[in-house]
C-alpha positions as CSV (number, residue, x, y, z in Angstrom):
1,X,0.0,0.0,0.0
2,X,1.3,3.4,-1.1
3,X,2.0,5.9,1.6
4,X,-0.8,8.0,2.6
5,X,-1.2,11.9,2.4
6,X,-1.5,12.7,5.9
7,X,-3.2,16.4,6.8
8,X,-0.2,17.6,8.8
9,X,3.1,17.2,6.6
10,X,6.4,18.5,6.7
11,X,6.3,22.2,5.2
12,X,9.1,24.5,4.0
13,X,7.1,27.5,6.0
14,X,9.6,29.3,8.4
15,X,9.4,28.4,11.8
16,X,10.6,31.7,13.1
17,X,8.1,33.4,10.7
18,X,5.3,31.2,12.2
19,X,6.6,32.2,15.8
20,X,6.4,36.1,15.2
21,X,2.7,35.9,14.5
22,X,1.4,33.4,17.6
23,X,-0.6,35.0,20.2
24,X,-0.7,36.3,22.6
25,X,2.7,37.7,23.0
26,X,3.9,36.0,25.5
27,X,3.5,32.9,23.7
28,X,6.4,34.4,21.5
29,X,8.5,33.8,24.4
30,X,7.3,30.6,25.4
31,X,7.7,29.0,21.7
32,X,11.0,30.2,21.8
33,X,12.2,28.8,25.1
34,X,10.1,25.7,23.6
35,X,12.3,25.4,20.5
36,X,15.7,25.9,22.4
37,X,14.8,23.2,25.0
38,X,13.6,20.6,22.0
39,X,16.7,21.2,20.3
40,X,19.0,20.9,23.6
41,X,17.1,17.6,23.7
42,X,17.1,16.2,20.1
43,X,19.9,17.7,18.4
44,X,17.3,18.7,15.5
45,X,16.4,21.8,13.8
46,X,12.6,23.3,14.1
47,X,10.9,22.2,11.2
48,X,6.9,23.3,10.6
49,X,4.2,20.6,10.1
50,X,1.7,21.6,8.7
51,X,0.0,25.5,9.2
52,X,0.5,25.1,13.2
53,X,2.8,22.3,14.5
54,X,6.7,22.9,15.0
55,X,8.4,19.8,14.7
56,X,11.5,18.0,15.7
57,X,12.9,14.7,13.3
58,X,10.7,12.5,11.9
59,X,9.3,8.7,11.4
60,X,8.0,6.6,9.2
61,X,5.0,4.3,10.2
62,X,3.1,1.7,9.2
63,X,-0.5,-0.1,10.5
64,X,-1.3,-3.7,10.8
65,X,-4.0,-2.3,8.3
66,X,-1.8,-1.4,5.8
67,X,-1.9,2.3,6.0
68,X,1.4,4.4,6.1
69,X,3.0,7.7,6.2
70,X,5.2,10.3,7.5
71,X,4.9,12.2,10.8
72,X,6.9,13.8,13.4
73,X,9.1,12.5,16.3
74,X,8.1,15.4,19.1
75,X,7.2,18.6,18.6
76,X,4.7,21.6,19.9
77,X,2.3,24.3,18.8
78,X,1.9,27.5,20.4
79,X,-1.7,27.7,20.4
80,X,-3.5,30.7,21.6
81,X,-5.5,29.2,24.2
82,X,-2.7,26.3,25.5
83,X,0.6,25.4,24.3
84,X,0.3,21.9,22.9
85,X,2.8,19.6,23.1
86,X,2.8,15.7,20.9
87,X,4.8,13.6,23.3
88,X,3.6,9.9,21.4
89,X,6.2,7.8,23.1
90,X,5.2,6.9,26.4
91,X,2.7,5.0,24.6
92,X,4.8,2.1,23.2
93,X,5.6,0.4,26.5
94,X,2.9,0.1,29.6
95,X,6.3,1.1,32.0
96,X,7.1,3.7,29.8
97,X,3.3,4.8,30.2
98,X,3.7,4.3,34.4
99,X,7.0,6.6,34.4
100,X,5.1,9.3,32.4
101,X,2.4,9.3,34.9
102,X,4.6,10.2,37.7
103,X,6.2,12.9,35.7
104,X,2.7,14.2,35.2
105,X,2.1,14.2,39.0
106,X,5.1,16.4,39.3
107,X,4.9,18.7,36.5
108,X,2.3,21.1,37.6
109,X,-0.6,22.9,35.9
110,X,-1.8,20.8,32.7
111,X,-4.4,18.8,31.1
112,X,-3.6,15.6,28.8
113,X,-5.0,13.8,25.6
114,X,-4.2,11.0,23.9
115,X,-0.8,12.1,23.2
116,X,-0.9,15.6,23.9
117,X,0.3,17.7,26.9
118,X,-1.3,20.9,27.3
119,X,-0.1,23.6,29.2
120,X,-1.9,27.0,29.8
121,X,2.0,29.0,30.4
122,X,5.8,27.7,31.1
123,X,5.6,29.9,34.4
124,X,3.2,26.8,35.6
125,X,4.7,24.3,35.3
126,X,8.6,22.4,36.8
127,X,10.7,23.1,33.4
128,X,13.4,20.2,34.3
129,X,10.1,17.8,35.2
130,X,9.1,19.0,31.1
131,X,12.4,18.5,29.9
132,X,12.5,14.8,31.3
133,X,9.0,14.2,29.7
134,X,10.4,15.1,26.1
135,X,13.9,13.4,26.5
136,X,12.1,10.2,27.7
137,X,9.1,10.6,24.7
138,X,12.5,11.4,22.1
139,X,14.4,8.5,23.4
140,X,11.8,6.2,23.1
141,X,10.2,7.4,19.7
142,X,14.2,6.6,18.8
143,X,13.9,3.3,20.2
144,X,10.6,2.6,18.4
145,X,11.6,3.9,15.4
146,X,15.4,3.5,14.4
147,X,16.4,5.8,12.0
């Protein structure tokens, strides 16, 4: 089965460019601790995915269905309302999924999806809990997914 077209690709957009038009302005600030704490962690430039998403590396996928594609390793948007952050790899292990609950229960002021943190500001939350909770989602979306 051919790889499909996923909504949220890999764009050429700038990410700085993206950056000088989120709101409000303190988000600004926040993407851009965001981007300089992702790349401390992943060694990999900001690349934009899609119209909203900033996005470190990447991975290719495929379903027991058959369906495949292209997506991100880790990356963020700096939403209006929330920052979002796409941490997907606690999910491949249950004690990878235990260890990101207890970071959870440390970090301070958030709400979680499926695999999505949100967090209303930085100022609320234990940065060097947040910077464990994307090293361990990078280094297991690296064990996962071998490049």
């Amino acid at each position: 089965m051919a790889k499909a077209t996923n909504k949220t690709r890999q764009t050429d957009a700038e990410v700085d460019a993206f950056i000088a038009k989120a709101e409000p302005e303190r988000r600004r600030d926040e993407a851009h601790a965001l981007v300089a704490m992702f790349q401390r962690i992943t060694g990999e430039e900001p690349k934009m995915w899609g119209p909203s998403i900033i996005g470190f590396g990447s991975y290719d996928y495929k379903y027991d269905s058959g369906r495949e594609g292209t997506s991100l390793r880790i990356g963020f948007s700096p939403r209006k309302a929330k920052l979002s952050l796409y941490l997907m790899g606690a999910y491949c292990t249950p004690d990878a999924q235990t260890e990101q609950d207890r970071l959870l229960g440390l970090l301070g002021k958030h709400s979680v999806g499926k695999s999505c943190l949100y967090i209303n500001r930085l100022e609320q939350v234990d940065l060097s809990v947040l910077q464990q909770l994307i090293r361990n989602n990078w280094d297991l979306m690296n064990q996962r997914y071998p490049e």
